[in-house]
C-alpha positions in Angstrom: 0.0 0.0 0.0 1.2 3.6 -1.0 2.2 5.9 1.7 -0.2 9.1 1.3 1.1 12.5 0.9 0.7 13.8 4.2 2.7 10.8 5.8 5.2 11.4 3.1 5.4 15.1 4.0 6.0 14.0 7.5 8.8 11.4 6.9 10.5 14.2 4.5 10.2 16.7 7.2 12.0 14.3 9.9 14.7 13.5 7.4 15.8 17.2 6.4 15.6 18.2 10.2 18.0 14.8 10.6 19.9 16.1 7.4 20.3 20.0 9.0 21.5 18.5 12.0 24.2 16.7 10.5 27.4 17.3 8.7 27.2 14.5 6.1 26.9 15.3 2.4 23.6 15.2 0.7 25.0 12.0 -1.1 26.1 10.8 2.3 22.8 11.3 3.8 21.1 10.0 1.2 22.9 6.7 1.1 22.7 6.8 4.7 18.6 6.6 5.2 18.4 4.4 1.7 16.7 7.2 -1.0 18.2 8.5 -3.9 19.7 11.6 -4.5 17.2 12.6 -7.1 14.7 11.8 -4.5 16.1 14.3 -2.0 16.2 17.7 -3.8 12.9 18.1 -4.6 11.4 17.2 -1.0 13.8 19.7 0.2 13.0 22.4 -2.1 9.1 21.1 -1.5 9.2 21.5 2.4 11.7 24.7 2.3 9.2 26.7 0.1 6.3 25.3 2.4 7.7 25.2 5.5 10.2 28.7 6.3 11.2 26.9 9.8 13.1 24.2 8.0 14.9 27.4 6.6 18.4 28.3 8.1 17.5 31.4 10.8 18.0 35.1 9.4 20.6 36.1 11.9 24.2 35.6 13.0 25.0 34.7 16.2 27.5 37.4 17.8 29.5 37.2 20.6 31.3 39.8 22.8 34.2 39.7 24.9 33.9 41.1 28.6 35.1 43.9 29.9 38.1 43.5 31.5 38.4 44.7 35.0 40.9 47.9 35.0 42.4 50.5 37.5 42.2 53.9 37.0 44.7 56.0 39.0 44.0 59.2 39.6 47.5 61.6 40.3 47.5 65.1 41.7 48.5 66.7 38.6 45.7 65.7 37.1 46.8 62.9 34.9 44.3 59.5 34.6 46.2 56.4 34.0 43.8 53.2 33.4 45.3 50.1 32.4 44.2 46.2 32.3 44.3 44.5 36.0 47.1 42.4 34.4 49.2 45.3 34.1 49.9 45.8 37.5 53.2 44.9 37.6 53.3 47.5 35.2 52.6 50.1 37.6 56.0 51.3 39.4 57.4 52.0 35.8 54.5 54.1 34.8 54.7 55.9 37.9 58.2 56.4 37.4 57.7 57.9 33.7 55.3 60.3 34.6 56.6 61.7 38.1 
């Protein structure tokens, strides 16, 4: 007995979430779940044009460093010096230059 189209829309759907979710080849895929290549483009380009959340999102993912911690010394003569907590050992020198 045929499988009907809405079970077949269903089975497709499963295999190109399984397909997004891997990093095999379409050929690899294919040959991995038993369907043909030929088989496998047009239910993607089916589902994708039916379906947008099958679709790769529409943004980038960004991520930003923290802040990192810093001291900010204040002198009498006015003069700010800020650098990185790391710098510390840094510090005698500075002070030395600018005194």
């Amino acid at each position: 007995m045929a499988q009907s189209i809405e079970s077949n829309t269903q089975l497709w759907t499963k295999r190109l979430r399984q397909f997004e979710n891997s990093s095999l080849t379409v050929a690899e895929f294919c040959q991995s779940i038993g369907c043909s290549i030929p088989t496998f483009y047009p239910w993607r380009n089916k589902l994708q044009a039916s379906k947008p959340a099958l679709a790769k999102p529409a943004f980038l993912q960004v991520q930003s460093e923290p802040q990192a911690a810093q001291i900010q010394i204040k002198l009498p003569s006015g003069v700010v010096i800020t650098l990185p907590v790391e710098a510390i050992d840094s510090l005698p020198r500075i002070l030395d230059q600018v005194a």
